[in-house]
N, C-alpha and C positions, 0 to 999 in steps of 0.2 A: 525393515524399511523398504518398501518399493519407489522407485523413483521412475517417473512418467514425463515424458516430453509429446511436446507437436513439431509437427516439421513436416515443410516442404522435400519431396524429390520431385524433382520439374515443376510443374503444376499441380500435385497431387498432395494433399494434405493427410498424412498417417498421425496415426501412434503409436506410441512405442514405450518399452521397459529398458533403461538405461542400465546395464551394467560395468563398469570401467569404459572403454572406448566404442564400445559397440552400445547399440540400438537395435532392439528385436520389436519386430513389428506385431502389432498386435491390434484389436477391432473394438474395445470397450476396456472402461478403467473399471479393475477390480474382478476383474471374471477370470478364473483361469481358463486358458487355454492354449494351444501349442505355441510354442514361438515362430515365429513366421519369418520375413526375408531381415535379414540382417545388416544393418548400418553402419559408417563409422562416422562418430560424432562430427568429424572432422572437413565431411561430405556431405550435410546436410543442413537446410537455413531451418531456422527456429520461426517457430509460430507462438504464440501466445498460448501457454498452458489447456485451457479451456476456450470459448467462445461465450461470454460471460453473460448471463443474462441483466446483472444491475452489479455495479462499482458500489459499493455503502464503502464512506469512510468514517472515520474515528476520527473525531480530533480530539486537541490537547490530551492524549492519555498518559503524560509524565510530566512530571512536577518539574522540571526543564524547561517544559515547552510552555511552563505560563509562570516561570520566573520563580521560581523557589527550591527548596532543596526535602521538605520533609513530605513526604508519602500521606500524611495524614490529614497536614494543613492544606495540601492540594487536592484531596477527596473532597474536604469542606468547601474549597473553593468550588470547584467543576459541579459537584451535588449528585450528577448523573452524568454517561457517556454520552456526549455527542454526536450529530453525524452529519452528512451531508453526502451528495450526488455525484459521481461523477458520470457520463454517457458513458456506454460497452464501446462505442465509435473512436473514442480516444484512446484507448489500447494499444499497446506498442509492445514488440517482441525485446527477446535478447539480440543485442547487436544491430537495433534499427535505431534511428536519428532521431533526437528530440529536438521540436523545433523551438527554438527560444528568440526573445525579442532580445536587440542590443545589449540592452542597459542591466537585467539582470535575470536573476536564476537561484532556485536553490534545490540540493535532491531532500528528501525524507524517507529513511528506510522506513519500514513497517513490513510487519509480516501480511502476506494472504491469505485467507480461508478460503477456502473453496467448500463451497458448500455441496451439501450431494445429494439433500431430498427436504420438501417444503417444509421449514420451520414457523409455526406459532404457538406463542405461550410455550414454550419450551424451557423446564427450570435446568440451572446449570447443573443439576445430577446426570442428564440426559446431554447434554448437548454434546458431547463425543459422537455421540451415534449417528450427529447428522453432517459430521464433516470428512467428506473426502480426501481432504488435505492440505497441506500448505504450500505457498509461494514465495516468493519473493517479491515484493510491490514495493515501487518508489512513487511517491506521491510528489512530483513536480510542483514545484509552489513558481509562480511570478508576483514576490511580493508587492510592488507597486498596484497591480490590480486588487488592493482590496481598499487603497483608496479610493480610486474610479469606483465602485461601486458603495462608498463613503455618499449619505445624505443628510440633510437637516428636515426637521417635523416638529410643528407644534406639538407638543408633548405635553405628559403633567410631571412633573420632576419630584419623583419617590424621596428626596433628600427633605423636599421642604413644601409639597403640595400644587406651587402654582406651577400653571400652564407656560412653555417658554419654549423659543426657537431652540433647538438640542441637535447634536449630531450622533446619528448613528453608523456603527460601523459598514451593516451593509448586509449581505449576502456572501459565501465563499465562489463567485464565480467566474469573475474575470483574473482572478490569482488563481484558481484552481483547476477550473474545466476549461480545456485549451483543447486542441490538438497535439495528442503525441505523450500528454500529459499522464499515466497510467501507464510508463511500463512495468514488466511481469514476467516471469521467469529465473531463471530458464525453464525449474521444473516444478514439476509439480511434487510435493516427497506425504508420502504418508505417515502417520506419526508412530506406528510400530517400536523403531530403536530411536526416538527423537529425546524421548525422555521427556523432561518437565519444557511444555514449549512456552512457559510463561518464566523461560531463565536461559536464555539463549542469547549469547552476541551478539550485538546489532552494530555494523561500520557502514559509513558511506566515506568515496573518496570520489575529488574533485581534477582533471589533470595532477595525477599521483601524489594528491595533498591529501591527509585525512579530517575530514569535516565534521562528522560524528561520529561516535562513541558511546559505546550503551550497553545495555543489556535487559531483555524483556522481564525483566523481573523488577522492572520500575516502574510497569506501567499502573496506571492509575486505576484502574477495568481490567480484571484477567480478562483472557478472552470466551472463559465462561459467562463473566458477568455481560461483556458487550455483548455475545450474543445473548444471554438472556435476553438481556432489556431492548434489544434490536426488534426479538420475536414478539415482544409486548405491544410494541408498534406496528408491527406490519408484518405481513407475511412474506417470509423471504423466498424465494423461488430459489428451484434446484438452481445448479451453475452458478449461483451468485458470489461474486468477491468480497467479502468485509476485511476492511484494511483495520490495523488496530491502533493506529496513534504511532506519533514515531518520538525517537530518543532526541538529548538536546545538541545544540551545537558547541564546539571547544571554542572558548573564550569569545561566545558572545551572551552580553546583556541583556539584550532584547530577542528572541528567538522569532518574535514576529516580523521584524524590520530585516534581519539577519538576510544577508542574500551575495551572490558572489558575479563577480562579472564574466560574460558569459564569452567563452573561446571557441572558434570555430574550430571542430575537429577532435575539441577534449574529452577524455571518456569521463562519464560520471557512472559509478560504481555506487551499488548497495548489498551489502553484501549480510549475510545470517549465519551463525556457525548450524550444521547437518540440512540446512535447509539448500543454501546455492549462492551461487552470486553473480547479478545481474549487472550488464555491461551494457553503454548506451553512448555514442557518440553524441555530439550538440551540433547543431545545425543552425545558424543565426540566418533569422528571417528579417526585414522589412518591418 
């Protein structure tokens, strides 16, 4: 397992091979070559893994997150993976500030692909070959934003044929793509000793509460099939992130309302067993 970081010395944006406390500097992921000037973790600000060319997320990929408990009955619901956008410009490192409105907040772990060379039509036998590695992505929710973008349409109503004023839920964009909304990190880990990455721990904690609870081996989509069906759609470009859906929340009923009130200062933690765990203070905005 190789583990890869970005990082700041002054103004200067390296990379590097993390080994215990040190950071060896190095010019490209996956080439060998010498190790170069030497860090300690301790001395240097974190940059965001990669520089990402598209955010693709997952939703709902665990029977949690749309209200049930079996694996199978949640396939028949969902039918196919989901996805949606988020900008490269909302990226946020390890250790940088997410900004949040008053009233609330919630984290979503999920693992990151990092993708490493252009995928289409890619069946899941192959898709190993085109991933550079994993992350650590929290997918910041502001659940009230997906009211605001809650509308009504005359529609024709599948239940019973006629046409009638209807609401619809919306778009995922004022709950999802924010500012600050896509942190990542710290590192980047290759899958070498990772083992099975679709059976891995998954915790988020809130000011040192724990909010979720999981393990990738609930999701709905390995993350064979998301990418499969990712590359059926579109061509994903090198550096792209695809997030894979995240685990539920402890003791709540509703996982889409679910949201916590937001405290200036509080770290919210996402965290992966072999993968890392990403730390992010909250910053309450206006």
């Amino acid at each position: 397992m190789t583990k890869y970081v970005s990082f700041y010395v002054g103004n200067v944006r390296k990379l590097g091979i993390v080994e215990g406390d040190n950071i060896y500097e190095i010019h490209d992921f996956g080439k060998e070559e010498p190790k170069g000037k030497t860090y300690k973790l301790s001395e240097i600000v974190f940059d965001i893994p990669v520089l990402p060319s598209a955010i693709i997320c997952t939703l709902v990929n665990t029977p949690r997150m749309i209200g049930v408990s079996n694996k199978e009955e949640a396939r028949e619901m969902v039918k196919s993976p989901k996805f949606f956008l988020k900008l490269p410009t909302v990226a946020i490192a390890h250790k940088q500030p997410i900004l949040s409105l008053e009233d609330a907040i919630r984290p979503e772990v999920e693992i990151g692909i990092v993708i490493k060379s252009k995928m289409k039509d890619v069946p899941k036998s192959k898709v190993k070959d085109y991933i550079l590695g994993y992350t650590v992505f929290n997918d910041i929710t502001y659940p009230p934003g997906m009211k605001e973008d809650s509308y009504y349409a005359m529609r024709r109503d599948p239940a019973d044929g006629k046409i009638k004023k209807m609401l619809f839920r919306g778009t995922h964009f004022r709950n999802k793509v924010r500012d600050t909304f896509a942190p990542m990190g710290p590192y980047l880990v290759t899958d070498e000793e990772i083992g099975d990455i679709n059976s891995l721990k998954m915790r988020s904690y809130y000011n040192g509460e724990l909010v979720q609870d999981g393990n990738s081996n609930e999701f709905i989509f390995s993350i064979e099939e998301i990418l499969e069906e990712l590359s059926k759609i579109v061509t994903i470009p090198p550096l792209s992130v695809v997030s894979t859906g995240s685990v539920g929340y402890i003791n709540a009923q509703d996982a889409s309302e679910f949201h916590l009130k937001p405290i200036e200062n509080a770290i919210m933690v996402a965290e992966i067993e072999k993968i890392g765990r990403l730390e992010n203070p909250t910053k309450i905005i206006k």
